[in-house]
Structure formats: structure tokens, C-alpha cells
C-alpha positions as CSV (number, residue, x, y, z in Angstrom):
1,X,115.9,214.4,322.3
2,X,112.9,216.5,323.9
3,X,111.7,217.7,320.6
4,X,112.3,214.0,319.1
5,X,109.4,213.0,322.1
6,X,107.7,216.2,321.7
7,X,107.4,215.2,317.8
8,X,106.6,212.3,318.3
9,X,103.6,212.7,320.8
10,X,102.3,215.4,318.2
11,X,103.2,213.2,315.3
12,X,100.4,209.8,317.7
13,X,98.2,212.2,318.5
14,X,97.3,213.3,314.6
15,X,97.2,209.5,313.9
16,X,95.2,208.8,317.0
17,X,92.7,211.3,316.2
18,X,92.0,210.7,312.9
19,X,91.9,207.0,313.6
20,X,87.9,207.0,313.9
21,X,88.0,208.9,310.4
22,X,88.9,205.6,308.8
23,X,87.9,203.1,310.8
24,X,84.1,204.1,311.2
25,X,83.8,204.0,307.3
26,X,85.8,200.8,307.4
27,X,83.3,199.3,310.2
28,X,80.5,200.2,308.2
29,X,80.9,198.4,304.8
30,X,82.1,195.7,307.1
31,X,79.0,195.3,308.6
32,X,77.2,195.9,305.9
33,X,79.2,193.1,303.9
34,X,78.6,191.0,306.8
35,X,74.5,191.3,306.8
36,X,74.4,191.1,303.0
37,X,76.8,187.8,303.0
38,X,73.8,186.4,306.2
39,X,70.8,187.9,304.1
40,X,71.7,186.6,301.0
41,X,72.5,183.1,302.7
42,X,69.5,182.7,304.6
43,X,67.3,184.0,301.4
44,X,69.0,181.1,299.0
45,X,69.6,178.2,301.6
């Protein structure tokens, strides 16, 4: 049971960490997406 938890907290702790490897690209063409979608709406309308 201990090295279940013990797993486990390692196992979060990768995924935790490398969390803001794929969600900072993910934010970025988001907001990029987002500004092009206003841009482009302003510019035609």
C-alpha cells in the first residue's frame, strides 16, 4: 500500500510538472486564435 501512495505521488508529481510544458503552448495559439478571430472581425465589419 505505501509504495502504491509512494507511486502514485511520484507518478502527480511528473504530470504536475510537466503540466506548464503543454499548457503554455496551448495558451499561446489560443490567444493568438482569439486576437486573430477580434482582428480580423473588427478589420471586415
Amino acid at each position: 500500500m505505501r509504495l502504491l501512495a509512494e507511486s502514485y505521488r511520484g507518478a502527480s508529481l511528473i504530470v504536475f510538472s510537466n503540466m506548464d510544458r503543454f499548457l503554455v503552448p496551448l495558451l499561446i495559439v489560443a490567444a493568438l486564435l482569439l486576437a486573430g478571430s477580434l482582428f480580423s472581425y473588427v478589420t471586415v465589419h
